[in-house]
Each structure stands twice: as structure tokens, then as C-alpha cells.
N, C-alpha and C positions, 0 to 999 in steps of 0.2 A: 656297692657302687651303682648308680642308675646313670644310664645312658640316654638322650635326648637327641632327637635324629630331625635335622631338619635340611633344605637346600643347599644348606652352607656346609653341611659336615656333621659331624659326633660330639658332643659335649658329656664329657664325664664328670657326673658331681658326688664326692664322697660323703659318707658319715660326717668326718671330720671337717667338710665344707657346711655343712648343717651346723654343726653341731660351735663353731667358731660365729655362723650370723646369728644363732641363737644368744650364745654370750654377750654380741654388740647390742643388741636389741631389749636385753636384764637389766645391761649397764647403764641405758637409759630410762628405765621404769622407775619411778618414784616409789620406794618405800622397800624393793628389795636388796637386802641385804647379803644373800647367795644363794648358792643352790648346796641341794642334800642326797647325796646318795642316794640311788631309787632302790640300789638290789644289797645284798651282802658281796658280792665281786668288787663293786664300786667302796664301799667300806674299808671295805680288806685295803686297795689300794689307797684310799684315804689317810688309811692308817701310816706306810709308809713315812718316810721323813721326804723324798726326794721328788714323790707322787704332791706333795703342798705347793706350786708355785703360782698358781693363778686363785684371786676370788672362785672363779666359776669353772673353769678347766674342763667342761663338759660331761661334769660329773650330775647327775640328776636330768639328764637328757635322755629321752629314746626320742629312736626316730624310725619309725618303718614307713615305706612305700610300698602301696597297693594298687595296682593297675593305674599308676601314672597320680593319684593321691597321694597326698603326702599325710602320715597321724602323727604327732608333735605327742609328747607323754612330760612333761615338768615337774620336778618336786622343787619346791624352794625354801627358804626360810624368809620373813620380811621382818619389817620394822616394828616395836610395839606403838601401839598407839595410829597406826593405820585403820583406816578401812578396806577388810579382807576382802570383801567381795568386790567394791570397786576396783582394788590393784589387780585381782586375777581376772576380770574382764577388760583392762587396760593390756594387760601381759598379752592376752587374745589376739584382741583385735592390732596389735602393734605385730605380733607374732605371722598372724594373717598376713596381713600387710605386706611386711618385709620379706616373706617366703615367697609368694605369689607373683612380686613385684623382682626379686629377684631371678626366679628360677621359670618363672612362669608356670610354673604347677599350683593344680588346687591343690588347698589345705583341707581336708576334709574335715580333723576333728584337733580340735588342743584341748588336752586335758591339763590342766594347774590342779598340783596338789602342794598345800601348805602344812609342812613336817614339821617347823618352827616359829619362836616369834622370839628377837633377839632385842 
């Protein structure tokens, strides 16, 4: 959980706040089709039957914060017949954006990794 201190009080923002604007922000991207398990833990529970209820369910997200930076880590699968390189610089800069604009922290680094093509 990261804490944000300012005049007004304490704002606590979790993983799981990340990890829910991330999913809003996929769902608007042209050409992705979801995301992919980044580790074996995330798999594992993939597998599950009761772990399947969302497209993206914040599965293929990390997310650490370092001195008030935010590093963004994505694995996804996208659409065939896209251009890869355009959609993972689209994902970026929309990723930027929406982090920044929401939380007011930099985004120091987003890495897009493409595990798929569906």
C-alpha cells in the first residue's frame, strides 16, 4: 500500500487500485485482446475454475513503487494482424497518462511485454 501525505490528510492507494485503472485503460486500447500471466503463481491461479471471471482480472500486472515512482510491468496477448509496436507504445503513453493524472505520481518506467497473438 502507498501512502500520499498532503494538507488535507493521508490517501491510501493499493495494489489492487492500480491494478483495477490498469484494466480500465487495456480495455480501451485497440488491439488488446488480454493479459497473460507474468509469473507461475499467476498461472497456477489461472488455472483454477473460479480464479476466470474478468478478461484481465489483474493478472499479468506488476506494480512496484520506488521512492514515490511508480514501474508498471505488463504482459498481454493482442490481436493478430495489429501493429505490435504501435499498440505497446499506445498502451504506454495511455498507461502514463492515466497513472499520473490520477494519482499524481510519476511513472517512471512501463514495460509491455507481448506473450501472445490471438
Amino acid at each position: 500500500m502507498l501512502e500520499i501525505r498532503n494538507h488535507l490528510g493521508t490517501i491510501h492507494l493499493t495494489r489492487a487500485y492500480f491494478r483495477r485503472l490498469i484494466d480500465g485503460v487495456l480495455d480501451e486500447c485497440f488491439g488488446v485482446v488480454g493479459t497473460n500471466a507474468g509469473n507461475r503463481t499467476q498461472s497456477l491461479l489461472d488455472s483454477l475454475p473460479f480464479m476466470r471471471k474478468r478478461r484481465y482480472s489483474g493478472r499479468g500486472v506488476a506494480i512496484a513503487v520506488i521512492d514515490g515512482a511508480v514501474y508498471i510491468e505488463l504482459h498481454i496477448i493482442i490481436a493478430y494482424g495489429v501493429n505490435i509496436p504501435s499498440v505497446c507504445d499506445s498502451i504506454r503513453h495511455k498507461l502514463r497518462y492515466a497513472v499520473e493524472e490520477e494519482t499524481e505520481l510519476s511513472v517512471a518506467k512501463v514495460s509491455v511485454f507481448v506473450d501472445g497473438i490471438k
